[in-house]
C-alpha positions, 0 to 999 in steps of 0.5 A: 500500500502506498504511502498517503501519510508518513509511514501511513501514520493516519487512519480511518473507517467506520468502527468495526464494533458500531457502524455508527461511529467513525474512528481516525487515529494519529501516529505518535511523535518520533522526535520533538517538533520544529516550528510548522514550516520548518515541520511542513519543509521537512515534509516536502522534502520527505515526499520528494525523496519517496518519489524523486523521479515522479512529478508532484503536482500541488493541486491549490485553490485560492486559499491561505492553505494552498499558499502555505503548502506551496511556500515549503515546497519552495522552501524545500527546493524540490521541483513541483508544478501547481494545477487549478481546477477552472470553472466554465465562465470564470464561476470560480476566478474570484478565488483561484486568482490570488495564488495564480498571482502567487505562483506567477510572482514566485516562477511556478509552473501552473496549468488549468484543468476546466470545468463546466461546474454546471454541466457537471452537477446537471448531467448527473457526473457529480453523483457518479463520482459521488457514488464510487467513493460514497462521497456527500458532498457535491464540492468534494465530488468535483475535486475527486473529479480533478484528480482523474484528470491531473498526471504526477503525484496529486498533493492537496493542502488540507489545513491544521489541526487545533485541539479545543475542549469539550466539556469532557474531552478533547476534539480536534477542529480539522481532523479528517471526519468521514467527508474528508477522509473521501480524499484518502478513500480515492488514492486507496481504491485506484491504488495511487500515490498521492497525499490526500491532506499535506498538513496531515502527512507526519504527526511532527507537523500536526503537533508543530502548530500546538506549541503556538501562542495563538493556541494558549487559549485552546490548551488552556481549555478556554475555547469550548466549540468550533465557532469559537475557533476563526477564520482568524485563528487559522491564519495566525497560526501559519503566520506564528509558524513562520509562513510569509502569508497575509488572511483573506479579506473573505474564506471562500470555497470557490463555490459561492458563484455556483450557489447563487447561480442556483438562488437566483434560478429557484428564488431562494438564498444562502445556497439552499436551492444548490444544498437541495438539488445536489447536497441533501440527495448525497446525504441521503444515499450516504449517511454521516455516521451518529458519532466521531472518535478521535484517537490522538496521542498525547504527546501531541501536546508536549511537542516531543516523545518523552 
């Protein structure tokens, strides 16, 4: 089996005893960790030395995730080339363009896949792919689209994880649940190399963003629900950790422009006629499990294996 995190550290499925369950488990730190892109240079460098004749393909949206990924692929000194996924009519330009900028400003082969994004929910493609890795999200389902279509080895960004403290224990914003863990479900099946969630690939790099000092009041058991972990946090994050990054003015998914699209076509707002016509049947074909277990080690949170 190849290779998807270090030493496939990660790992994920349904709980053999309850179906109703889904279970990720972390590897435990081997060493004491660096600063996140000092831990994210290392982790380029290890892809690199695994696949020294392949090409690596970073697949970037137009957020500070993809920027960071490609910062310590450049800092690593290791060739690569990016690919964006580019919807028919420009529904996604608003959010690819600022790291089409980054790459051009920085020298980096980049080259477009295209999407007519409408099509690909109309004719009913999304639910084929959809279908093939049980997949609940129209979004994911274009990206597992995206995959077929690029050569080398894929490397998706993914993002940090943050602990906070839920009246009894604790969850880790950003974990893989069962809907992500759909980018690991495809290298599996087609048996390709590939790195699902770069920020994931070795628990040094996982535990690096723990130490920060924007993660104090998350150790102190001071932030008790996701909304209370931001935006805002994320991006202090990679910049504690040594990433030369400024945030967004505005999170986006590339898809805002496709969920209007469906607005203003059924008279409805928010994107409830885009979740009606190709979320909810998803979920319906595939049910997100009851509960979600987490299984990290503890020395996540001292930063070192003693």
């Amino acid at each position: 089996m190849h290779e998807l995190t270090f030493q496939n550290h990660f790992n994920f499925g349904r709980n053999p005893e309850d179906e109703s369950e889904f279970l990720v488990s972390f590897g435990p730190l081997q060493r004491p960790c660096r600063t996140p892109m000092m831990e994210s240079v290392s982790a380029a460098q290890s892809i690199y030395n695994q696949n020294p004749n392949k090409k690596l393909n970073l697949l970037l949206s137009g957020g500070i995730d993809s920027e960071c990924m490609a910062q310590a692929f450049i800092a690593a000194k290791v060739p690569f080339q990016a690919t964006f996924m580019r919807f028919k009519n420009n529904m996604n330009a608003f959010d690819i363009q600022t790291n089409i900028d980054f790459c051009q400003r920085n020298n980096i082969k980049y080259s477009f896949v295209d999407l007519d994004i409408i099509e690909f929910l109309e004719s009913g493609e999304y639910l084929k792919v959809s279908n093939k890795y049980e997949c609940q999200s129209p979004q994911l389902a274009a990206h597992l689209w995206l995959l077929d279509q690029v050569e080398g080895i894929p490397i998706l960004g993914g993002n940090p994880m943050a602990p906070i403290w839920k009246k009894d224990h604790w969850f880790f914003i950003g974990a893989p649940g069962e809907l992500h863990s759909t980018y690991f479900k495809y290298f599996l099946e087609n048996n390709r190399l590939g790195v699902p969630f770069f920020f994931l690939y070795t628990p040094e790099l996982i535990a690096s963003f723990f130490s920060l000092p924007i993660m104090k009041s998350c150790l102190q058991k001071e932030v008790n629900s996701e909304s209370d972990y931001t935006y805002e946090h994320k991006c202090q994050s990679y910049i504690q950790g040594g990433f030369n990054v400024q945030p967004r003015h505005d999170k986006f998914t590339g898809f805002e422009l496709v969920r209007k699209h469906y607005d203003e076509r059924e008279g409805t707002q928010h994107g409830i006629a885009f979740n009606r016509l190709f979320r909810e049947p998803l979920e319906k074909l595939f049910p997100f499990p009851e509960s979600y277990k987490q299984l990290v080690p503890q020395n996540y949170f001292s930063g070192s294996p003693e």
